[in-house]
Every structure is written in C-alpha cells, then in structure tokens.
C-alpha positions as a Python dict, from the first residue, in 0.01 Angstrom:
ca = {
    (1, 'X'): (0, 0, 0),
    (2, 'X'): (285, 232, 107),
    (3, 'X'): (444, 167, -224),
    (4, 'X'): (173, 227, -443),
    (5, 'X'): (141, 602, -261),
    (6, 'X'): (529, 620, -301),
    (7, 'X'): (457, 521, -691),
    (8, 'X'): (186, 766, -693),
    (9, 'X'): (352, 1050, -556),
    (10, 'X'): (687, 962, -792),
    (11, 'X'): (444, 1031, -1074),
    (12, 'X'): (316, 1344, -1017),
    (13, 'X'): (402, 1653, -1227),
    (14, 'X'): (287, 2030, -1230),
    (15, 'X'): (162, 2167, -1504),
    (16, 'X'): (492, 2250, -1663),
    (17, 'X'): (479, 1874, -1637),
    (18, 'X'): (785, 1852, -1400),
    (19, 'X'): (809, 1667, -1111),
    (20, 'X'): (616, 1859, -803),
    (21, 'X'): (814, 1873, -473),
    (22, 'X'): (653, 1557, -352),
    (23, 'X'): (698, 1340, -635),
    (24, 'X'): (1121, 1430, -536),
    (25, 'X'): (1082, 1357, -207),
    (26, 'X'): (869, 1020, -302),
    (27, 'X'): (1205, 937, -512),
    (28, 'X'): (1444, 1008, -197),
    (29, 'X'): (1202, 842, 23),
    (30, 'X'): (1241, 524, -233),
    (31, 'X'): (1587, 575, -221),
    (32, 'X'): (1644, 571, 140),
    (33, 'X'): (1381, 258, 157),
    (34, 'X'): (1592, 57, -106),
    (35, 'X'): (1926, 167, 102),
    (36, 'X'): (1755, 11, 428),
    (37, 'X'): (1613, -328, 236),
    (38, 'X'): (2011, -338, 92),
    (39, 'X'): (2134, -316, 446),
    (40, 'X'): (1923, -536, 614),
    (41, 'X'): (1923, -809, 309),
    (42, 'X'): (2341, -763, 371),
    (43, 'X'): (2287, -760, 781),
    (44, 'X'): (2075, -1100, 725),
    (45, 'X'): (2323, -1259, 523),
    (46, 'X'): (2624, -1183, 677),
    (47, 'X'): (2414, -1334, 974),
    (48, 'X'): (2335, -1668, 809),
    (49, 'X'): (2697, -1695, 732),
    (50, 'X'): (2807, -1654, 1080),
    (51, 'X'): (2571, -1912, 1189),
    (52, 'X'): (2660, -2139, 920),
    (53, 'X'): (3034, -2108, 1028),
    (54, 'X'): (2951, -2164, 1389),
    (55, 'X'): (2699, -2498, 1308),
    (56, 'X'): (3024, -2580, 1076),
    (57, 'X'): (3263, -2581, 1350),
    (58, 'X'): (3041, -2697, 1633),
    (59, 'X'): (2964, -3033, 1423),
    (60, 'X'): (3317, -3047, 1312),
    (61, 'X'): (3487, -3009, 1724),
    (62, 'X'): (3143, -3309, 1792),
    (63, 'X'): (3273, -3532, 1515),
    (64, 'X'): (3646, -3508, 1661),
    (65, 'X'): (3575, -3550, 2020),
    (66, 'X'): (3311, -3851, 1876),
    (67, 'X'): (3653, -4004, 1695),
    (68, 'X'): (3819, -3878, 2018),
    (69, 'X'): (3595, -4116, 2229),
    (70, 'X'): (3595, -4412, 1969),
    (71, 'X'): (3974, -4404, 1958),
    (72, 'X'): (3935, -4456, 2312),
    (73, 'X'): (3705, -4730, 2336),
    (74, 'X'): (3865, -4941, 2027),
    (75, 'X'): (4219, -4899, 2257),
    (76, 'X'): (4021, -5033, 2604),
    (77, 'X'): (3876, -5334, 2385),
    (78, 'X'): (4230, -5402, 2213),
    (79, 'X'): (4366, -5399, 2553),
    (80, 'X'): (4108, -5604, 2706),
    (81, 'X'): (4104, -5831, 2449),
    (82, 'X'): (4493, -5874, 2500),
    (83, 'X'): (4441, -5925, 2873),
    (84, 'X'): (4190, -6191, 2864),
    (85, 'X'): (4378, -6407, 2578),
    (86, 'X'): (4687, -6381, 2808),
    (87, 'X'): (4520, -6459, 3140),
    (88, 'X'): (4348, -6772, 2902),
    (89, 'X'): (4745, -6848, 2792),
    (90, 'X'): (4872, -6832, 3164),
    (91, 'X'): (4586, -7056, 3268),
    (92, 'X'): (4675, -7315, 2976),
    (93, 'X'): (5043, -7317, 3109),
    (94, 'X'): (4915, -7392, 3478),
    (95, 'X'): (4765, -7691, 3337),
    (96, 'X'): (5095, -7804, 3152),
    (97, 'X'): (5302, -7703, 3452),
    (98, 'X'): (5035, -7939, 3638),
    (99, 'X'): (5032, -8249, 3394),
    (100, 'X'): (5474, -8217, 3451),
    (101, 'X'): (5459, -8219, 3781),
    (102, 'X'): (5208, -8559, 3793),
    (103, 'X'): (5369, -8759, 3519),
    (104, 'X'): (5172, -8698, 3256),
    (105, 'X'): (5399, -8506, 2999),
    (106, 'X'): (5799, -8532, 2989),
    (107, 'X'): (6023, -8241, 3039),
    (108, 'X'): (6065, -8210, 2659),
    (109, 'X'): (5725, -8204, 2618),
    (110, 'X'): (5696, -7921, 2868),
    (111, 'X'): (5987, -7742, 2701),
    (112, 'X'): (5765, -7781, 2322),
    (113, 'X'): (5467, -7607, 2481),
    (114, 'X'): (5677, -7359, 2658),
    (115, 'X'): (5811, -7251, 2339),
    (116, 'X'): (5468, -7225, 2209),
    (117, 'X'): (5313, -7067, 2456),
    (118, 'X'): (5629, -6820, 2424),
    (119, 'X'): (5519, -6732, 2080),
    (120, 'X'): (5144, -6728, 2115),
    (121, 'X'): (5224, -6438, 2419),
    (122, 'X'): (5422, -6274, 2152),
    (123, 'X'): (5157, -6298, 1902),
    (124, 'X'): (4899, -6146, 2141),
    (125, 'X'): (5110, -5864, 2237),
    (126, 'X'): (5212, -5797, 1847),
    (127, 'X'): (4897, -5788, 1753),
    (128, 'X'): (4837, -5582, 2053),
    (129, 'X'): (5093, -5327, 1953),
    (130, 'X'): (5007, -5349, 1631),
    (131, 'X'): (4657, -5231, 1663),
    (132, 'X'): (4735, -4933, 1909),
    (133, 'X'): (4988, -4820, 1595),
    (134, 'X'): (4670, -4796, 1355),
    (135, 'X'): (4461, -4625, 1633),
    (136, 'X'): (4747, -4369, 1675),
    (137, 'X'): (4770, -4361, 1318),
    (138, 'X'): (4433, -4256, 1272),
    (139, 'X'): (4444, -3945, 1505),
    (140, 'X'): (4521, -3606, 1429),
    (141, 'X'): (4648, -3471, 1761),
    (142, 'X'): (4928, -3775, 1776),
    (143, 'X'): (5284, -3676, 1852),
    (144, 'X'): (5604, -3807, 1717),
    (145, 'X'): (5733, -3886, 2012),
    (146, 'X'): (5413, -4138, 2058),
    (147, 'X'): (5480, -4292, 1763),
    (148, 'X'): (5858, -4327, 1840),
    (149, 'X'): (5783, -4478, 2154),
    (150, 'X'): (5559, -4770, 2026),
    (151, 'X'): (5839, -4833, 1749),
    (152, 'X'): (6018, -4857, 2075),
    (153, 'X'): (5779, -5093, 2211),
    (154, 'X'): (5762, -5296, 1905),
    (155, 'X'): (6132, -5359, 1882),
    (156, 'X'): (6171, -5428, 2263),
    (157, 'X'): (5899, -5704, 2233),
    (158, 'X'): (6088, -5863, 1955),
    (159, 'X'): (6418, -5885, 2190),
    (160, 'X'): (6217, -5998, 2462),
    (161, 'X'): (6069, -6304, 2252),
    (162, 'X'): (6409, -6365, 2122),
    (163, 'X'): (6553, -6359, 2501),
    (164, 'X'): (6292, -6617, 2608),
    (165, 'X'): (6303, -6845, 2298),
    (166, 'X'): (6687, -6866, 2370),
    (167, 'X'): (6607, -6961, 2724),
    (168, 'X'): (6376, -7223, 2607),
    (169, 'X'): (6640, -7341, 2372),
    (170, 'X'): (6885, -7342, 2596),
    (171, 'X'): (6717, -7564, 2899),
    (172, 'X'): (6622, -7816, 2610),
    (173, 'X'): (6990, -7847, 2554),
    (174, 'X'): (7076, -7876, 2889),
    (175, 'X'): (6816, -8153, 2926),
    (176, 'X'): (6972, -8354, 2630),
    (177, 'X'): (7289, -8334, 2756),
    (178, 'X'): (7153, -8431, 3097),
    (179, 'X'): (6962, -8769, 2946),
    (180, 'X'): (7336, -8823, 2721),
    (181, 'X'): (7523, -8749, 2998),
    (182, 'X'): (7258, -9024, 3235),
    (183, 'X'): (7254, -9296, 2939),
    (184, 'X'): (7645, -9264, 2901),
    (185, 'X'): (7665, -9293, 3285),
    (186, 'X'): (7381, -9636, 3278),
    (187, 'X'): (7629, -9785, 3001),
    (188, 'X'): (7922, -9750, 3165),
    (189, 'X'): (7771, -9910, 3485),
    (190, 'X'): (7630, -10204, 3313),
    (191, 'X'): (7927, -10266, 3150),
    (192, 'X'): (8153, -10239, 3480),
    (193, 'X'): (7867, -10493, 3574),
    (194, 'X'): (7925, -10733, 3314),
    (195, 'X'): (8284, -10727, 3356),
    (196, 'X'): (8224, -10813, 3738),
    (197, 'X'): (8058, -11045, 3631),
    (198, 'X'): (8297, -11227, 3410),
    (199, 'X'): (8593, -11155, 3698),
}
C-alpha cells in the first residue's frame, strides 16, 4: 500500500509537467527505503553466514571429540582383548606345569609347549601393539614422540621373545645333555657290571 502512494507520488508533475516537490521527495524516500532493504538483506546474510560457520565448527569439534571417544574405546577393547587371551594363555600353562609335575607329559614335552606358549604371548602382544599403531595412526592430535615410543615398544617385544626363545632353547639343551650325559653314565655301569661279572 505504502508503495503504491510512493509510486503515486513519484508520478506526479505540475503543469509544466515537471516533477512537483513531492513526487522528489517520493524518489528520496524510495531511495532511502531501497538503502535500508540493501542493508538489512546484507545484515541477514552476513548473519546466516556466521551461523553457518559456527553450526560448521560446532559439528566439526562433535565429530572429533566422537573419533576422540571411539579411539578410546577401540584402545580399552584391544587392551582387554589382550588381557583376557593372556590370562586364558597363563591358565593353559598352569595346566601343563600341572600335567609335569604328575607324570603326565615329559620335560621335553613341557619345554615344546613352553616354546609355544612363548610365541602365542608374543603374538597377542604384536597384535596388541600393532593395533594401538593404527589407532594412533588414525588421530590427528598424535605426537612423534608417541609414535617413536611404540616403534620402541615394538622392537623391545621382539628382543624380549628372542631372550625367552633362547632360554627355552637353551634348557632343552641342557636336558639332552643331561639324558646323554645319564645314558652314558647307565652304560658305563652295566658294562663295569658285566665285567664283574665275568671276573
């Protein structure tokens, strides 16, 4: 309605046929009125685009702390899932150490299943490792000196297995030379038997 009487007004000419004093004024009034609708129409955008921005970061920092917390919970279910399989390994070496001690297995048996129960617990804990690498891997925040120290980790498993294999092969050694050492000693005795004997 205001527009039509600003149309109106714009159109309105003396009888010269130029523009009366309210017909100029109607065309700074529609001036002044487009100025406003600019600056609001700029106001309102500039607004949207701040509140875009702001949603934009707000569901980027809730997607990172989500990763954040996922990262988390895959590294407590790695870790779990390392603890249980080497409580279940411990348990299965009880059982072994159990079946020695009755008669059931012989020592070198008992040293074979040492040796793999040696390299399952290095499996587990590779794996282990291995798995906490990729997690690492996957976030942003991680530090060099992180990823240094489960290189570190890595590597210092490896000796460790190497240490206790060597162990392993090393009593089984000891225990052959032991049952040489008893079957060279049974000889010799049956033999100073038999000659004994013949005396």
């Amino acid at each position: 309605k205001q527009k039509a009487l600003f149309e109106t007004a714009k159109n309105e000419k003396d009888k010269d046929g130029n523009p009366t004093d309210r017909a100029k004024q109607a065309d700074v009034d529609i001036a002044k009125v487009n100025v406003q609708i600019e600056q609001l129409a700029t106001d309102h955008g500039l607004k949207l685009v701040e509140i875009e921005q702001q949603t934009s970061a707000k569901l980027s920092e809730m997607r990172k702390q989500e990763a954040e917390k996922q990262r988390e919970i895959d590294t407590l279910t790695a870790k779990h899932r390392e603890a249980m399989a080497l409580e279940q390994l411990d348990r299965m070496e009880q059982v072994a150490q159990q079946q020695l001690q009755a008669g059931m297995i012989t020592n070198a048996e008992m040293l074979q299943l040492e040796q793999q129960f040696e390299n399952r617990r290095y499996q587990i804990r590779l794996q282990s490792l291995q798995q906490q690498a990729v997690l690492a891997a996957k976030d942003p925040s991680r530090s060099v000196v992180a990823a240094t120290q489960l290189n570190m980790q890595l590597e210092q498993l490896e000796q460790q297995h190497q240490i206790k294999l060597a162990a392993i092969r090393t009593k089984a050694l000891m225990q052959n030379r032991q049952h040489i050492t008893d079957m060279v000693k049974g000889a010799a005795s049956g033999i100073q038997q038999s000659i004994a004997g013949v005396l």
